[in-house]
C-alpha positions in Angstrom: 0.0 0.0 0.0 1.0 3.5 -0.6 0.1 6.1 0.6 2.1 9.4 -0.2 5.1 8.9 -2.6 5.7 6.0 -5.4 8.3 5.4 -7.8 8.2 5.0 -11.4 10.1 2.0 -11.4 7.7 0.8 -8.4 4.5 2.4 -10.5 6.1 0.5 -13.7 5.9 -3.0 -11.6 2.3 -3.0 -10.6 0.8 -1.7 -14.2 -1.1 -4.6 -14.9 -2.9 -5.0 -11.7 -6.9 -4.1 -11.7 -7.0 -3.3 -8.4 -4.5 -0.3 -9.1 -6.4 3.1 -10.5 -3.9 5.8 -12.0 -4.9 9.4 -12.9 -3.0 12.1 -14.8 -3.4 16.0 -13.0 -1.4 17.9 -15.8 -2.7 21.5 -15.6 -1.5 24.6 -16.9 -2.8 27.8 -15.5 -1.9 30.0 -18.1 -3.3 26.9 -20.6 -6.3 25.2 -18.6 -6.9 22.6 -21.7 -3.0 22.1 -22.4 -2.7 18.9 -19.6 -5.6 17.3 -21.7 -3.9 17.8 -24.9 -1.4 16.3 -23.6 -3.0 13.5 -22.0 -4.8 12.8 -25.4 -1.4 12.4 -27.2 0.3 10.6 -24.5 0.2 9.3 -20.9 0.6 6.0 -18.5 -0.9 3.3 -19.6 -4.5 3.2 -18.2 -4.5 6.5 -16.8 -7.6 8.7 -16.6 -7.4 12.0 -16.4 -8.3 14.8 -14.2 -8.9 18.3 -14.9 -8.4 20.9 -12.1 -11.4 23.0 -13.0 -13.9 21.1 -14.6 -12.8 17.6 -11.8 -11.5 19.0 -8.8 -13.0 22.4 -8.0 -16.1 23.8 -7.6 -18.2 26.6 -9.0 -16.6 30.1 -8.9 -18.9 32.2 -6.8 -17.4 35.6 -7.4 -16.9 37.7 -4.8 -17.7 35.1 -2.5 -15.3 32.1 -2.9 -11.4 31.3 -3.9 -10.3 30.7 -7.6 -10.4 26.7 -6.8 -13.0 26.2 -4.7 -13.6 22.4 -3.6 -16.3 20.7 -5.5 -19.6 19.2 -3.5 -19.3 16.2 -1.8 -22.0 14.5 -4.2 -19.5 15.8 -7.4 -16.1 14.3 -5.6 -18.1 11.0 -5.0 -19.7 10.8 -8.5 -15.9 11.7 -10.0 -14.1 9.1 -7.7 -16.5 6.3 -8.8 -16.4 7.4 -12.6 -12.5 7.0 -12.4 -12.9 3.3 -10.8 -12.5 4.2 -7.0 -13.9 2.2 -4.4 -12.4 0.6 -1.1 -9.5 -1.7 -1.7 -8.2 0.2 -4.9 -5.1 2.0 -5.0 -4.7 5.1 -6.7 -1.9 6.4 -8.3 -1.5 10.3 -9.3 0.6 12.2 -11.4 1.2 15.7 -13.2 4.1 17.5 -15.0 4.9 20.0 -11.8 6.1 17.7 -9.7 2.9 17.0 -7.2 1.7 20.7 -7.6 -1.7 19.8 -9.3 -1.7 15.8 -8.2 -1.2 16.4 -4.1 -4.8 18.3 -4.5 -6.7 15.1 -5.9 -4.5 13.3 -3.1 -5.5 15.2 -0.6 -9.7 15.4 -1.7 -9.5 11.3 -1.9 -7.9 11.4 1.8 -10.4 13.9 2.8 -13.0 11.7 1.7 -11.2 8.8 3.4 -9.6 7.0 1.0 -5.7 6.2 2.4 -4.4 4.2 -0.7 -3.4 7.4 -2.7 0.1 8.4 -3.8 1.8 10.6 -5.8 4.6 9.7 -8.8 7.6 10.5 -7.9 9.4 13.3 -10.4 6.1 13.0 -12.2 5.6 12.7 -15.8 8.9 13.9 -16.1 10.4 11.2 -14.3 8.3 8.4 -16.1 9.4 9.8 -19.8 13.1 10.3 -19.0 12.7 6.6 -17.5 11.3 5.0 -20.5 8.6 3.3 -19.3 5.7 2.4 -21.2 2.8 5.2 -22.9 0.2 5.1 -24.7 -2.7 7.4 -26.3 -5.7 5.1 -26.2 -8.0 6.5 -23.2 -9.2 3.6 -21.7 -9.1 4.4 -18.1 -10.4 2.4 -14.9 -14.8 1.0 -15.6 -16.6 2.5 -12.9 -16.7 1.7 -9.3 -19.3 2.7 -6.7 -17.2 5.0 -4.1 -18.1 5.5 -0.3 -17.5 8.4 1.2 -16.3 8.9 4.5 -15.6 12.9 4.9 -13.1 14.1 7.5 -14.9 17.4 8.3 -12.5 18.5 10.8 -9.9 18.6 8.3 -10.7 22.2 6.8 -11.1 25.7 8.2 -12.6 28.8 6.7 -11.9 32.3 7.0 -14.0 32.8 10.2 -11.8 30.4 11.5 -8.9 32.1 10.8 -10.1 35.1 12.2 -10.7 33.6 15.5 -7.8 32.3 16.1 -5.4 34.8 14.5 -2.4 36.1 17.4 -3.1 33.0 19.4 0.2 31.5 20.1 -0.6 27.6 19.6 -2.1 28.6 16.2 0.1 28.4 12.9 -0.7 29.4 9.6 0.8 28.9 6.9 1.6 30.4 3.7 2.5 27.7 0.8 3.3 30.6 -1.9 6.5 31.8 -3.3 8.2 34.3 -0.8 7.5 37.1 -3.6 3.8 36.6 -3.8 3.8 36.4 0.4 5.3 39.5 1.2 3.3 41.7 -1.5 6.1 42.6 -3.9 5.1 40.5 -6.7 1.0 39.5 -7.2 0.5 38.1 -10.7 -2.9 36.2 -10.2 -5.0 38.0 -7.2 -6.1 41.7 -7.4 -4.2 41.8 -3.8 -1.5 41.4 -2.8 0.1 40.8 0.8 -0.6 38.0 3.5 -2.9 37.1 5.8 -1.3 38.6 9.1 0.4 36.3 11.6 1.2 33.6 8.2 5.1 32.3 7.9 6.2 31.2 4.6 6.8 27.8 3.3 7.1 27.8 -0.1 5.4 24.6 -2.1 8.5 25.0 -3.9 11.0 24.2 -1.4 9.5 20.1 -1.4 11.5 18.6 -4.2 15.3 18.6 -5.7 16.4 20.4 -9.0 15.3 17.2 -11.4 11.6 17.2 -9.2 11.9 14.3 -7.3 10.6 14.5 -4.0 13.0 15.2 -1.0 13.4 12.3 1.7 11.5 12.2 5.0 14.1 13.6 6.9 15.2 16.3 5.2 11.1 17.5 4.9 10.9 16.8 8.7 14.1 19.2 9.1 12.6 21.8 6.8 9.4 22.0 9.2 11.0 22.2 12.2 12.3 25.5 11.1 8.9 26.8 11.2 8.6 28.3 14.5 7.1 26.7 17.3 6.0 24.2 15.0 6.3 21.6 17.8 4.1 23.6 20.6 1.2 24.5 18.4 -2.3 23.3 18.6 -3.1 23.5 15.3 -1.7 23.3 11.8 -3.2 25.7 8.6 -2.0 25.6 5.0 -3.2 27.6 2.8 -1.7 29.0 -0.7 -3.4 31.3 -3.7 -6.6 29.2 -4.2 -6.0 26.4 -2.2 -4.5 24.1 -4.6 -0.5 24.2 -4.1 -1.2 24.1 -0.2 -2.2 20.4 -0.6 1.5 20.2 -1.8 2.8 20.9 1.5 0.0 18.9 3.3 1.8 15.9 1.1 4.9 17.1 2.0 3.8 17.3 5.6 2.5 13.8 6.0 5.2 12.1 4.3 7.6 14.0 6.8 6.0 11.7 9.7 4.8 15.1 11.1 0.7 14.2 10.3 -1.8 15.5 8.8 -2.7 19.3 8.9 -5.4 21.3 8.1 -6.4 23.2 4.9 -8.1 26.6 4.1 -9.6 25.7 1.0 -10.2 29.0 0.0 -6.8 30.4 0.9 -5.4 33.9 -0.1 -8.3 34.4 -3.4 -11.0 33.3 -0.7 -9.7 35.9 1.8 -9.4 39.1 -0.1 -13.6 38.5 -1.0 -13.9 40.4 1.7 -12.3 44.0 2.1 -13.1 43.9 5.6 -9.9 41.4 6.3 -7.0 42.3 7.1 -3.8 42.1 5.1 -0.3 42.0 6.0 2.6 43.4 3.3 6.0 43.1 4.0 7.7 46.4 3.3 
């Protein structure tokens, strides 16, 4: 069983097994259709795919939600099953930014209390440059019936936030690059800045230069420099639009440090309302 990072070689062994469901996340925010392009023309063998809009977020309420928003419980449930995702199955996930898109559909399944999800190491990168099989045919997993089992406790919302905001046992968490966190560079939200009282962790800082994941350890080490990481109460990621946040959640998890909790609406959520405050790093 696995249950947050997998090798291609360790992917490669297990292809032919029916019990084993993989799913391609390649997404392009500047392209939205581009990682279905590219699934059409190639991919893992028996992969289905994923889109981060249309799959794995919700409707766009504007003024009143984040850019990603998740989707219902009924649409995560009717999605899971149409991919072939039931109890006993093990899903495999992958994407061509090294867990950035993948680690959300990780994160939903767990949400929804399904433990036998991983992510492929280095990614669609990784299984090209490794020459293991692809193919174009869209075949895919037939359809299972999936159960869910919602971890409610796992998300927060803004009003949340607010609440506990200044408390010392409370630690929030900003996933975006340190540009975008302190204010000097916004090139997606209308504001820019942080919600106050957020460190930094970039999403970024999770894998080597060739974007394989980094070991245990050295994840483990990388959290503890978050401050008072080890006498807080309560965990919060959040990121832009609370996709990249479920990279760190990953990153988190696989550290041996558990599981944290996400704002799903993170930074695009917050600025809805003018009312919040904002933090800018001068």
């Amino acid at each position: 069983m696995f249950r947050t990072i997998i090798s291609p070689k360790e992917l490669y062994d297990k292809l032919e097994r029916q019990t084993w469901v993989i799913i391609d996340c390649r997404y392009n925010l500047g392209h939205p259709d581009s990682g279905v392009e590219a699934y059409q023309k190639s991919h893992i063998p028996g992969a289905s795919y994923a889109h981060l809009d249309k799959d794995l977020s919700g409707k766009i309420v504007p003024g009143q939600t984040g850019r990603h928003p998740l989707p219902s419980m009924v649409k995560m449930t009717q999605r899971f099953s149409s991919w072939g995702i039931s109890d006993g199955i093990q899903v495999v996930l992958y994407d061509d930014r090294s867990g950035a898109i993948a680690a959300r559909l990780w994160w939903m399944l767990r949400y929804l209390g399904h433990d036998e999800v991983a992510v492929l190491d280095g990614g669609w990168r990784a299984w090209e440059q490794g020459g293991y099989p692809v193919e174009t045919a869209i075949v895919g997993a037939g359809p299972r019936v999936f159960k869910p089992q919602p971890r409610e406790d796992w998300t927060v919302d803004a009003a949340h936030i607010e609440k506990r905001l200044g408390d010392e046992d409370f630690l929030l968490v900003d996933s975006r690059t340190p540009e975008r966190y302190k204010g000097e560079d916004e090139p997606i939200d209308p504001v820019a800045g942080h919600i106050p009282g957020a460190t930094n962790f970039p999403h970024t800082a999770l894998v080597d230069s060739d974007g394989a994941w980094l070991e245990p350890d050295e994840l483990e080490e990388r959290f503890d420099t978050l401050v008072g990481h080890d006498e807080v109460d309560e965990v919060v990621f959040y990121c832009g639009s609370g996709v990249t946040a479920c990279r760190n959640l990953l990153a988190h998890y696989h550290a041996g440090l558990g599981d944290a909790k996400l704002y799903p609406g993170s930074w695009s959520d917050w600025i809805t309302d003018p009312n919040r405050p904002v933090e800018r790093n001068s």
